[in-house]
PDB file of N, CA, C and O in Angstrom:
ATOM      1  N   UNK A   1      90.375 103.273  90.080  1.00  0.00           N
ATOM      2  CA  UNK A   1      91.702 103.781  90.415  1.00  0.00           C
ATOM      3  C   UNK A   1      91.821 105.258  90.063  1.00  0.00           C
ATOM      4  O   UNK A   1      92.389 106.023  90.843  1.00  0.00           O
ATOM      5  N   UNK A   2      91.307 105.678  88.927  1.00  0.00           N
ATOM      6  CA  UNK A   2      91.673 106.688  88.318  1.00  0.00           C
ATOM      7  C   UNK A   2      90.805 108.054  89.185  1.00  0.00           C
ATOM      8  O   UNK A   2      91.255 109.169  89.448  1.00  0.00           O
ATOM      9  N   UNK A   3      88.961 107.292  89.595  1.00  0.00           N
ATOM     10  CA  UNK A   3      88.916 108.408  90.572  1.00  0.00           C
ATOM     11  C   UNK A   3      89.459 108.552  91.924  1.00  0.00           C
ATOM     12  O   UNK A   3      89.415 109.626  92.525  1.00  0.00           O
ATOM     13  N   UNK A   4      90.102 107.214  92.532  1.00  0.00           N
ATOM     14  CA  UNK A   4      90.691 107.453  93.556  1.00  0.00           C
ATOM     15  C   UNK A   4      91.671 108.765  93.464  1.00  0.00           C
ATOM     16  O   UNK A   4      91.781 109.652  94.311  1.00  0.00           O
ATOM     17  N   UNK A   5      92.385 108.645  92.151  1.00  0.00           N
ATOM     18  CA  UNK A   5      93.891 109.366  92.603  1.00  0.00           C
ATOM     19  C   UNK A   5      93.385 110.897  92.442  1.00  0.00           C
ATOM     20  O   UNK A   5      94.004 111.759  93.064  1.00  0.00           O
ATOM     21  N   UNK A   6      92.079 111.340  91.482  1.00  0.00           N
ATOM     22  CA  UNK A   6      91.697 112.400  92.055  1.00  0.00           C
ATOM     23  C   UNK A   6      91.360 112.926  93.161  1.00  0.00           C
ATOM     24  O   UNK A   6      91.842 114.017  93.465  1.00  0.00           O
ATOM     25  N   UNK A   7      90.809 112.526  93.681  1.00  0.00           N
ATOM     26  CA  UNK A   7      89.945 112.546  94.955  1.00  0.00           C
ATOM     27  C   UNK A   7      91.669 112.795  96.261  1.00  0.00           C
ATOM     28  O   UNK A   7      91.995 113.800  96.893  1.00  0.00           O
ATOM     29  N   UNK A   8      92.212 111.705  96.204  1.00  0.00           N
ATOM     30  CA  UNK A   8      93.694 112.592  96.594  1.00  0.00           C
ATOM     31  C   UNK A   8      94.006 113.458  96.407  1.00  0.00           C
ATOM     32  O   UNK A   8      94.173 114.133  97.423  1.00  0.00           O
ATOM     33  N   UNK A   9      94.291 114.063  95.253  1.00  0.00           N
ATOM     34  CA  UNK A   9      94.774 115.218  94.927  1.00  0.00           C
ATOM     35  C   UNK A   9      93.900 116.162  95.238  1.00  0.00           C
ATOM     36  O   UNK A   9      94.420 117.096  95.848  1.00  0.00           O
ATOM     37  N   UNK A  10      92.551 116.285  95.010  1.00  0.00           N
ATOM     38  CA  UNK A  10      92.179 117.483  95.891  1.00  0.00           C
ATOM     39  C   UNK A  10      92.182 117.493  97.322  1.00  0.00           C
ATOM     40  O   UNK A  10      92.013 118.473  98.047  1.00  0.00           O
ATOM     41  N   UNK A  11      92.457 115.939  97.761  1.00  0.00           N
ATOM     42  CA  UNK A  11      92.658 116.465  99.348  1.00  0.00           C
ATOM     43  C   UNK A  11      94.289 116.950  99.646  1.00  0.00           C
ATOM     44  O   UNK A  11      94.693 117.728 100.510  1.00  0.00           O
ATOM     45  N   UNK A  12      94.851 116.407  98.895  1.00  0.00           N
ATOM     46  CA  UNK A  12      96.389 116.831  99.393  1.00  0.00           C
ATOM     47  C   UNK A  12      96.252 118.941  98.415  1.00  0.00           C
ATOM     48  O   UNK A  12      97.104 119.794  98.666  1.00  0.00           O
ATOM     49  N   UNK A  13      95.562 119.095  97.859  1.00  0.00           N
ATOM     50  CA  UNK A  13      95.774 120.207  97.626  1.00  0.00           C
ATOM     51  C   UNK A  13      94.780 121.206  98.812  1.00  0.00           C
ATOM     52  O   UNK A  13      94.953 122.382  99.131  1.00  0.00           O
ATOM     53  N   UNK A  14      93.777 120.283  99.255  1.00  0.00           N
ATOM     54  CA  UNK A  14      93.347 121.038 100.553  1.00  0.00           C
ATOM     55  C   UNK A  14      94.161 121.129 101.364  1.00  0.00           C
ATOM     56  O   UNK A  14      94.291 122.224 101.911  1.00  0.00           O
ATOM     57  N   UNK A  15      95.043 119.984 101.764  1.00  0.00           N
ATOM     58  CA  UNK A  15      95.738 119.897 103.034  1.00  0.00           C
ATOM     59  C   UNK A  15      97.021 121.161 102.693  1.00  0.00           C
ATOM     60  O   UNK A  15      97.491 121.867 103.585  1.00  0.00           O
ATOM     61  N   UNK A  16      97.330 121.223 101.605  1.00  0.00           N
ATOM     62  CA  UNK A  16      98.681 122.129 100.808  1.00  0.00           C
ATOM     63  C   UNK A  16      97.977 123.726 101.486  1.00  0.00           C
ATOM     64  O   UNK A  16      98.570 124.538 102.196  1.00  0.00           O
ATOM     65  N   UNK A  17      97.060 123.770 101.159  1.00  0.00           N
ATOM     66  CA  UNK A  17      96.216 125.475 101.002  1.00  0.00           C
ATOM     67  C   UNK A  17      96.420 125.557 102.497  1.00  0.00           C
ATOM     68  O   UNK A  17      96.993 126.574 102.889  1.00  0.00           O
ATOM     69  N   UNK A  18      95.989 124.512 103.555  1.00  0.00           N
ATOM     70  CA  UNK A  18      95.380 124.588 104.903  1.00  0.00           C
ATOM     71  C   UNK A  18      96.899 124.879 105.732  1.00  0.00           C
ATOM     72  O   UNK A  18      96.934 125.706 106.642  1.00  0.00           O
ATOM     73  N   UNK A  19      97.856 124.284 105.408  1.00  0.00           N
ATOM     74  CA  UNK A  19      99.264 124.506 106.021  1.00  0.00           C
ATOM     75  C   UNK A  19      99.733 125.698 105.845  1.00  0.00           C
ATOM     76  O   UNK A  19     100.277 126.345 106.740  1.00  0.00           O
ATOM     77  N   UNK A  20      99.517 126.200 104.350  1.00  0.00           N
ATOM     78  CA  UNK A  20     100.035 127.570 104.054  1.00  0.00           C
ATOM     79  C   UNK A  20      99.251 128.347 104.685  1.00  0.00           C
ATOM     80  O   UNK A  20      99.768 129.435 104.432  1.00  0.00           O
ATOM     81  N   UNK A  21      98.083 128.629 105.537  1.00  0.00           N
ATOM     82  CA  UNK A  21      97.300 129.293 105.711  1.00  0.00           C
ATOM     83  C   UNK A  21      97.639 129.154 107.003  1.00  0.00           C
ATOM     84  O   UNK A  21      97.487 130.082 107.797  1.00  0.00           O
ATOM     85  N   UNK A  22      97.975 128.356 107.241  1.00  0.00           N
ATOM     86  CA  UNK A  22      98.460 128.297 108.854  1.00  0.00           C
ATOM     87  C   UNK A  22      99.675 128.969 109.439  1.00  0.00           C
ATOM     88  O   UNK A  22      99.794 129.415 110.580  1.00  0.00           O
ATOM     89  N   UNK A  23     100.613 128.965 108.396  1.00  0.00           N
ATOM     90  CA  UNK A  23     102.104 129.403 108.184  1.00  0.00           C
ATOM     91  C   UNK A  23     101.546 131.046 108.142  1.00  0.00           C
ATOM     92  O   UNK A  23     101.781 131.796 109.089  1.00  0.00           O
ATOM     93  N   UNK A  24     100.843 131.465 107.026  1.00  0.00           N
ATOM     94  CA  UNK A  24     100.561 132.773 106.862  1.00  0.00           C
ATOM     95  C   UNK A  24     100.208 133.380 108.162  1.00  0.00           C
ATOM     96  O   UNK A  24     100.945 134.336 108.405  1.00  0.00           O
ATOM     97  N   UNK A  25      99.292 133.138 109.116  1.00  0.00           N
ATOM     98  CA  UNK A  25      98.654 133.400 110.461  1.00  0.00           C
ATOM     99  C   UNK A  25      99.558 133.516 111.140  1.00  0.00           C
ATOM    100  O   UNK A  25      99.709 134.549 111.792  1.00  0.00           O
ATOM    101  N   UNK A  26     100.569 132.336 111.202  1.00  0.00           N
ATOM    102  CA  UNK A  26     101.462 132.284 112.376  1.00  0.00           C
ATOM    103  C   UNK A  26     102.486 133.562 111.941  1.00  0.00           C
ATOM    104  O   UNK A  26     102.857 134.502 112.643  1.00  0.00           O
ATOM    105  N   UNK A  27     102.753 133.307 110.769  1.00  0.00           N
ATOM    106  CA  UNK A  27     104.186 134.749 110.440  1.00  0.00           C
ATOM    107  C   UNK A  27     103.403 136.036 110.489  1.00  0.00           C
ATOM    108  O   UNK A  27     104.114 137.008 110.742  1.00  0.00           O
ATOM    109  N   UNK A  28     102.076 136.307 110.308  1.00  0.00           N
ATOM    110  CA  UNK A  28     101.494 137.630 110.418  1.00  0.00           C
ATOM    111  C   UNK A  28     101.444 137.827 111.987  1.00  0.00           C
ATOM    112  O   UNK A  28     101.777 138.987 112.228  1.00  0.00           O
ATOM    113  N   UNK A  29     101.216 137.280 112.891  1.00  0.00           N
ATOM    114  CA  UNK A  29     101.047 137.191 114.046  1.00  0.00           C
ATOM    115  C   UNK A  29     102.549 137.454 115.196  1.00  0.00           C
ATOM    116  O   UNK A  29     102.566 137.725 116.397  1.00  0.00           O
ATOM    117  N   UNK A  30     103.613 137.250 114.278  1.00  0.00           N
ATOM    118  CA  UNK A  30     104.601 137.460 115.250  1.00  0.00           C
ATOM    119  C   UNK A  30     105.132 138.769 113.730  1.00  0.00           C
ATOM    120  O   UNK A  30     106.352 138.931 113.680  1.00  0.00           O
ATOM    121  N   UNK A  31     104.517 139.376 112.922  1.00  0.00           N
ATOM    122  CA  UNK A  31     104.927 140.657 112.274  1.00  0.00           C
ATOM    123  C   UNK A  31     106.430 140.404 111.601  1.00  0.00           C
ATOM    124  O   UNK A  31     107.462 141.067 111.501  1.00  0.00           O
ATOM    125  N   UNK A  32     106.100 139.426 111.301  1.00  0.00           N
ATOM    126  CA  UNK A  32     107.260 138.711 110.198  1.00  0.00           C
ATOM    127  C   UNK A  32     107.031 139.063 108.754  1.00  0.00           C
ATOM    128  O   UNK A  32     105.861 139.162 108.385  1.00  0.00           O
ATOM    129  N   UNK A  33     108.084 139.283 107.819  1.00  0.00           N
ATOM    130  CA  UNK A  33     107.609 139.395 106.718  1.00  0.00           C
ATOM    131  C   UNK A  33     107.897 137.767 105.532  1.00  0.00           C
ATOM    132  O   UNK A  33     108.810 136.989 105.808  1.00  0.00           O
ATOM    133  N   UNK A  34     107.284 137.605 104.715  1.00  0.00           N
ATOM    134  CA  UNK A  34     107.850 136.515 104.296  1.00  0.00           C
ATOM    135  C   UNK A  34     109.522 136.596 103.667  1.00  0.00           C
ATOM    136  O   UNK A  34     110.080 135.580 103.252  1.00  0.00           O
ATOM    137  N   UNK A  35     110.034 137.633 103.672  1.00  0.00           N
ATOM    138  CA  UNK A  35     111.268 137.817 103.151  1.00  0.00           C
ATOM    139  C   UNK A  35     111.749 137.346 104.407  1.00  0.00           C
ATOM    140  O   UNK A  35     112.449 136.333 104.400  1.00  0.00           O
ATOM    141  N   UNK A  36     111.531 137.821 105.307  1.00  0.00           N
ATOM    142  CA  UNK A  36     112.591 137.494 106.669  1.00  0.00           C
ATOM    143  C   UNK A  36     112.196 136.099 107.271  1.00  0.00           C
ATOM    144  O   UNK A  36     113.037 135.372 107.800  1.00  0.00           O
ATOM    145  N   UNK A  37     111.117 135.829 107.183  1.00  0.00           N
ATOM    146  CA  UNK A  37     111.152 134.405 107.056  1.00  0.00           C
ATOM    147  C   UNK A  37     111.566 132.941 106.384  1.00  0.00           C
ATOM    148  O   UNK A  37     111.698 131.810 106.851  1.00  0.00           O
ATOM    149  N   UNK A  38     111.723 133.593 104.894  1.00  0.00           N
ATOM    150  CA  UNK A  38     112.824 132.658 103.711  1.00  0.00           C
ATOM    151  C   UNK A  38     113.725 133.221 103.603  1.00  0.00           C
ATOM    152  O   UNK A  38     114.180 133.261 102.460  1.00  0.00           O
ATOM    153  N   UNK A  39     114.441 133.919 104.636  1.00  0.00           N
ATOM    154  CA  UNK A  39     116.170 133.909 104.680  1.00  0.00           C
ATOM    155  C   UNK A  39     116.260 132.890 105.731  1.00  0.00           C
ATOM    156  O   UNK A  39     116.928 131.857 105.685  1.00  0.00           O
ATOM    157  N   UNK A  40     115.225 133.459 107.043  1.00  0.00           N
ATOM    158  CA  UNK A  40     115.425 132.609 108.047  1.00  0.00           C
ATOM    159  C   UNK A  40     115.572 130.885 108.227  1.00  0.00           C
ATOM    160  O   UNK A  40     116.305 130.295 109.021  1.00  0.00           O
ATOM    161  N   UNK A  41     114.746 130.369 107.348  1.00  0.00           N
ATOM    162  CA  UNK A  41     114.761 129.358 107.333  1.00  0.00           C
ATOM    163  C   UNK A  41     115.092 128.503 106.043  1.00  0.00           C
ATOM    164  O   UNK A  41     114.668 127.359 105.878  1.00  0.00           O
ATOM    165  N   UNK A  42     115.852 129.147 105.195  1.00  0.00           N
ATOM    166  CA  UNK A  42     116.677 128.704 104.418  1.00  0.00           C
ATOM    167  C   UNK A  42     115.774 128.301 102.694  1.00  0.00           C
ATOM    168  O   UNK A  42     115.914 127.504 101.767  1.00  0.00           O
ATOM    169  N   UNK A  43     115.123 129.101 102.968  1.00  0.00           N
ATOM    170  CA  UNK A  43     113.843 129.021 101.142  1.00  0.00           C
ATOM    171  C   UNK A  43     114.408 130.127 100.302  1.00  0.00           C
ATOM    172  O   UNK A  43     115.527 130.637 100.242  1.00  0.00           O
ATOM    173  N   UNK A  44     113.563 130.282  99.831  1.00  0.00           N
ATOM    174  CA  UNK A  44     113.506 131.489  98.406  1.00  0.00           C
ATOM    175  C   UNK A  44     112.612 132.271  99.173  1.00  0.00           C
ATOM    176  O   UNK A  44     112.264 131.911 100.297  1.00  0.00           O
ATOM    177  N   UNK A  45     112.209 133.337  98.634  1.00  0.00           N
ATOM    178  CA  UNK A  45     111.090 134.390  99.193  1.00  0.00           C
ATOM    179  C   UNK A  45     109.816 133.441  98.428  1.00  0.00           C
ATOM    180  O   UNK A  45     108.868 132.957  99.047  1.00  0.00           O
ATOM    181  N   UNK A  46     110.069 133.300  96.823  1.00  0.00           N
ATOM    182  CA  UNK A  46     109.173 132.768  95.932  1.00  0.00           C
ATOM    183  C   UNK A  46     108.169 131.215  96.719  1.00  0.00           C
ATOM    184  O   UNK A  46     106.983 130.886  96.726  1.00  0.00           O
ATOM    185  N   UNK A  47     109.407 130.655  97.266  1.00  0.00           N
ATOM    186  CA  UNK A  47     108.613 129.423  98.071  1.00  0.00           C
ATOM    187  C   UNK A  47     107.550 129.491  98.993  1.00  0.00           C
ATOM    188  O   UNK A  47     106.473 128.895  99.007  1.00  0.00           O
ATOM    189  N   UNK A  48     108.299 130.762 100.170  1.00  0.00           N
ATOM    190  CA  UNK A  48     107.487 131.255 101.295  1.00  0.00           C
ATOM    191  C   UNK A  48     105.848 131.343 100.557  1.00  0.00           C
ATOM    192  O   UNK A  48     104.808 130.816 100.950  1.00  0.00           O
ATOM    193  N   UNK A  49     106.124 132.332  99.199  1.00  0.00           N
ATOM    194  CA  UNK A  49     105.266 132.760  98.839  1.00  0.00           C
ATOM    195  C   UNK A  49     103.580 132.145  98.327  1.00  0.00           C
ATOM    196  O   UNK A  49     102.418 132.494  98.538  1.00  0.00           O
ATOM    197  N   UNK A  50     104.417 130.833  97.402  1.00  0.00           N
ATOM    198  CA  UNK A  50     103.339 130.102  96.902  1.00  0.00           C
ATOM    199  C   UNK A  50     103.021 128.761  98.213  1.00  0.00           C
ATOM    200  O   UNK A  50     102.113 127.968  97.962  1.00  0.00           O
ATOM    201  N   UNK A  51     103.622 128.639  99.230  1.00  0.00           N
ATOM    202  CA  UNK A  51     103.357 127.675 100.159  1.00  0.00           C
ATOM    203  C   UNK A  51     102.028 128.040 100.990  1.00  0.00           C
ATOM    204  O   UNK A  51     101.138 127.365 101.508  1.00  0.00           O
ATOM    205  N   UNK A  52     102.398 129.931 100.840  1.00  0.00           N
ATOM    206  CA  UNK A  52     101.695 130.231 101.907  1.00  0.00           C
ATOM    207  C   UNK A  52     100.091 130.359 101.190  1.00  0.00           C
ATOM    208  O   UNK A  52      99.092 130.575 101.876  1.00  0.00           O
ATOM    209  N   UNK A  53     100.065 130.207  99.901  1.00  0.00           N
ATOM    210  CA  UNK A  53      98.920 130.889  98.883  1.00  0.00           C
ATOM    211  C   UNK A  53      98.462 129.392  98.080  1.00  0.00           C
ATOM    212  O   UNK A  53      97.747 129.332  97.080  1.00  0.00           O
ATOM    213  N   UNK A  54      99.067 128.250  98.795  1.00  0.00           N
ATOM    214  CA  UNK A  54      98.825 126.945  98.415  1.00  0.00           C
ATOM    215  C   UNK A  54      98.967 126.620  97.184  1.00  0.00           C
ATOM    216  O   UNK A  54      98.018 126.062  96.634  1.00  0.00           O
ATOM    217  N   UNK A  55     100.194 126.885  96.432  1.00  0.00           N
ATOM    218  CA  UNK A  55     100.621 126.667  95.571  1.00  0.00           C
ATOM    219  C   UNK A  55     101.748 125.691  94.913  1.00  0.00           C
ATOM    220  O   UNK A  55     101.968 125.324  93.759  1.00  0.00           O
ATOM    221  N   UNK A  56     102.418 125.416  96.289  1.00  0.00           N
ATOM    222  CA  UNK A  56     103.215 124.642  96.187  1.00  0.00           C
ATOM    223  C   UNK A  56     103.310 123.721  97.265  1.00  0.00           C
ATOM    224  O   UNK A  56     103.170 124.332  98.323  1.00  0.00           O
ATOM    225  N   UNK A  57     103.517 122.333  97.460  1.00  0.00           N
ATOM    226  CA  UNK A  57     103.663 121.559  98.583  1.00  0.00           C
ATOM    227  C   UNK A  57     105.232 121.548  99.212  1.00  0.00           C
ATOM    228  O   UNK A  57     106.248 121.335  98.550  1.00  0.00           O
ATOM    229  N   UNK A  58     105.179 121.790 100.443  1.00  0.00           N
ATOM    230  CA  UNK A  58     106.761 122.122 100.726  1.00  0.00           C
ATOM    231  C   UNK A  58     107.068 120.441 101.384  1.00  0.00           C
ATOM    232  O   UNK A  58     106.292 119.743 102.037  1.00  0.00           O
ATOM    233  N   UNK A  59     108.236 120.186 101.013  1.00  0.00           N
ATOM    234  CA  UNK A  59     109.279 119.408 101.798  1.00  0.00           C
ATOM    235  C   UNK A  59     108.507 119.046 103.431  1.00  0.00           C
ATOM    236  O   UNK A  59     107.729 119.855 103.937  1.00  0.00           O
ATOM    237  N   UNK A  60     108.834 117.858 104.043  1.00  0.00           N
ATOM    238  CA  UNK A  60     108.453 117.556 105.045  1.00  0.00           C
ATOM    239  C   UNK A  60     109.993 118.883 106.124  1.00  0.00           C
ATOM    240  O   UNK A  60     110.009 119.544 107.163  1.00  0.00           O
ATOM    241  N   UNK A  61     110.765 118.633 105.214  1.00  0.00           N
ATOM    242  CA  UNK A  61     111.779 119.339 106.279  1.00  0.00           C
ATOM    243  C   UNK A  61     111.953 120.774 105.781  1.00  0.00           C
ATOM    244  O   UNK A  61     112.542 121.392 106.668  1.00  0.00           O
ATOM    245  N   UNK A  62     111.695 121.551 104.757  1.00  0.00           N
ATOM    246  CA  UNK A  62     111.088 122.763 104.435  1.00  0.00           C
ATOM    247  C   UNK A  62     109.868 123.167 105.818  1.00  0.00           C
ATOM    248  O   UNK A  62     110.049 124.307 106.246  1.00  0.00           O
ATOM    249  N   UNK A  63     109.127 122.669 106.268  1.00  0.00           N
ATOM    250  CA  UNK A  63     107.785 122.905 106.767  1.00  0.00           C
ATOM    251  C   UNK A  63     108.550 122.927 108.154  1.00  0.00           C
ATOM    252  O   UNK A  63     108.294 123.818 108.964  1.00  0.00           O
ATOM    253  N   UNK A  64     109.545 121.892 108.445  1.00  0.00           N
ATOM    254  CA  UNK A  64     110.182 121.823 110.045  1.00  0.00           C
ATOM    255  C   UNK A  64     110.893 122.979 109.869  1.00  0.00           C
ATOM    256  O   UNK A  64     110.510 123.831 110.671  1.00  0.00           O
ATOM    257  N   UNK A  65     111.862 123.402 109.075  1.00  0.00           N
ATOM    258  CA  UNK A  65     112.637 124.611 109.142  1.00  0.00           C
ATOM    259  C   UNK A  65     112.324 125.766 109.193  1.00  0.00           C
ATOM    260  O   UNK A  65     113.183 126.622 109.405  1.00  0.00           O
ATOM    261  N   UNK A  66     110.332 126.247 108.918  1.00  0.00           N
ATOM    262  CA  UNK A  66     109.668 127.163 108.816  1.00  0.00           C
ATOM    263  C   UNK A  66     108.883 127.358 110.575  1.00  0.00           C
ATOM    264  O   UNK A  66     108.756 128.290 111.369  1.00  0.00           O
ATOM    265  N   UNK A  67     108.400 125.494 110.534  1.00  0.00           N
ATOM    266  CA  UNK A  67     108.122 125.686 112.091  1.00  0.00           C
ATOM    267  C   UNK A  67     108.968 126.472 113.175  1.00  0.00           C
ATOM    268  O   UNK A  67     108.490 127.240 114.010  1.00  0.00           O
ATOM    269  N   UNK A  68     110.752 126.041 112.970  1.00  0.00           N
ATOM    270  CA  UNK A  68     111.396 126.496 113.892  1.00  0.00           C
ATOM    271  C   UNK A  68     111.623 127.921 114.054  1.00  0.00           C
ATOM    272  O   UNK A  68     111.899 128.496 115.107  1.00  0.00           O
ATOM    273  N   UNK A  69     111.426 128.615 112.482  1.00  0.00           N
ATOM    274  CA  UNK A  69     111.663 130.072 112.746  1.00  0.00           C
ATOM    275  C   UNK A  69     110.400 130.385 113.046  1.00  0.00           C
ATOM    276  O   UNK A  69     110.796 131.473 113.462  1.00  0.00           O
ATOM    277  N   UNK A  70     109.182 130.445 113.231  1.00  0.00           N
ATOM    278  CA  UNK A  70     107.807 130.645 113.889  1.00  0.00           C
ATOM    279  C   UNK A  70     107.725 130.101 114.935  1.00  0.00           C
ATOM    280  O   UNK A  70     106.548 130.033 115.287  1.00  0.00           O
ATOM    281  N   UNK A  71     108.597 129.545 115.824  1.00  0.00           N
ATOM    282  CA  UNK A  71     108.779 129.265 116.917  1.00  0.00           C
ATOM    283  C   UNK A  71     107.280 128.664 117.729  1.00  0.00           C
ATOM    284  O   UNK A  71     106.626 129.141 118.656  1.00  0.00           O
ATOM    285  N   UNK A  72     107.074 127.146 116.730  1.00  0.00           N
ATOM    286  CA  UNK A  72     105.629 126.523 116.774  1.00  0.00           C
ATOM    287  C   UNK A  72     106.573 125.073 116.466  1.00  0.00           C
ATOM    288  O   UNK A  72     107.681 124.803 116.004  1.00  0.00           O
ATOM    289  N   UNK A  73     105.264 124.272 117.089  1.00  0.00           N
ATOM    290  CA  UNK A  73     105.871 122.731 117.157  1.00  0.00           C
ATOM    291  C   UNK A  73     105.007 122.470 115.861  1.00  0.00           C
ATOM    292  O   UNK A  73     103.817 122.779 115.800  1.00  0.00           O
ATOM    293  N   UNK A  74     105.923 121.690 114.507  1.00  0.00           N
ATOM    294  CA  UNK A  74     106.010 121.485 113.208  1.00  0.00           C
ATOM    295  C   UNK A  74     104.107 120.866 113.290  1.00  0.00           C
ATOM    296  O   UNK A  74     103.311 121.117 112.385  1.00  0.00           O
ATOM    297  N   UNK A  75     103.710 120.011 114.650  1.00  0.00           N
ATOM    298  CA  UNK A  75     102.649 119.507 114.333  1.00  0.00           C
ATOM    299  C   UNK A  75     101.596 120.140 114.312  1.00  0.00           C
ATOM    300  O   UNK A  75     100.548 119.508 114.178  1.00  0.00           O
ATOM    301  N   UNK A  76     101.576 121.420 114.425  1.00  0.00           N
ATOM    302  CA  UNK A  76     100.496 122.577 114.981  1.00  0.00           C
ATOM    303  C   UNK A  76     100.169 123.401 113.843  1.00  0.00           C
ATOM    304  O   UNK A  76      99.166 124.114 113.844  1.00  0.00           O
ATOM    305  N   UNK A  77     101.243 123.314 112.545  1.00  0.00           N
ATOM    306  CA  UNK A  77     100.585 123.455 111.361  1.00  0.00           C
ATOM    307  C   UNK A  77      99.728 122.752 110.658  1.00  0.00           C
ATOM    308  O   UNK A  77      99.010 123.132 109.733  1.00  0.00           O
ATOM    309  N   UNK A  78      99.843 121.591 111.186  1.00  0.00           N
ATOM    310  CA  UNK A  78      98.501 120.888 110.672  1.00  0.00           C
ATOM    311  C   UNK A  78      97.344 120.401 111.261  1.00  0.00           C
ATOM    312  O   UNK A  78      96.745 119.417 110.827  1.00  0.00           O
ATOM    313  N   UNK A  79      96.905 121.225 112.506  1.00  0.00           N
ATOM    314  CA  UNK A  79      95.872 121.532 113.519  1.00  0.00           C
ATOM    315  C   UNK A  79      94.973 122.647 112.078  1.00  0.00           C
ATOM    316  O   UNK A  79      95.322 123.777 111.736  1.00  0.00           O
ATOM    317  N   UNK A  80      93.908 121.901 111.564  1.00  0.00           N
ATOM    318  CA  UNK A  80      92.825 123.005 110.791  1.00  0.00           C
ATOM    319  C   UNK A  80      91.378 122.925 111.352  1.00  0.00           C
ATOM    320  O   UNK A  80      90.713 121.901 111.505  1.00  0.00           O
ATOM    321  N   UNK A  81      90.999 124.287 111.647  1.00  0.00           N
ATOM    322  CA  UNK A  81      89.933 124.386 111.985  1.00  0.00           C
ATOM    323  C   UNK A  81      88.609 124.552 110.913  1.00  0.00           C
ATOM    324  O   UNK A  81      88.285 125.698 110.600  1.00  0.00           O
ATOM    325  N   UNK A  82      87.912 123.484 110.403  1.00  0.00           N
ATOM    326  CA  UNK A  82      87.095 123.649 109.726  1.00  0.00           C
ATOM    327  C   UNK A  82      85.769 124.569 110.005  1.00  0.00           C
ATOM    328  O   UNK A  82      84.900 124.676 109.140  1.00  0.00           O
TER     329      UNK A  82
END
């Protein structure tokens, strides 16, 4: 049990890094800053920040409210290209 729940956790902290990295691309790409992106969609700057640097796991509806201001369908952040 006990190595199962590791073995999760580094994948949910891969999957954490891989979303923020996706988020980062997409807001650099339309020349967004993360400030204008966590007003836009209702975060902290601090959230934008560590989501995007895989630090923090955001909300299933944090991640939809980020999709909509990046103007991307919520499921396309979690399209990773290994």
């Amino acid at each position: 049990m006990c190595q199962y729940y590791i073995i999760m956790c580094m994948k949910n902290k891969e999957t954490t890094a891989k979303v923020g990295m996706n988020i980062r691309l997409r807001r650099t790409r339309l020349s967004m800053t993360q400030e204008e992106l966590a007003f836009r969609s209702g975060v902290s700057n601090n959230m934008i920040s560590n989501v995007e640097r895989g630090i923090q796991s955001p909300t299933v509806e944090t991640v939809a409210a980020i999709a909509k201001v990046l103007d991307i369908e919520l499921y396309k952040l979690f399209i990773f290209e290994d």
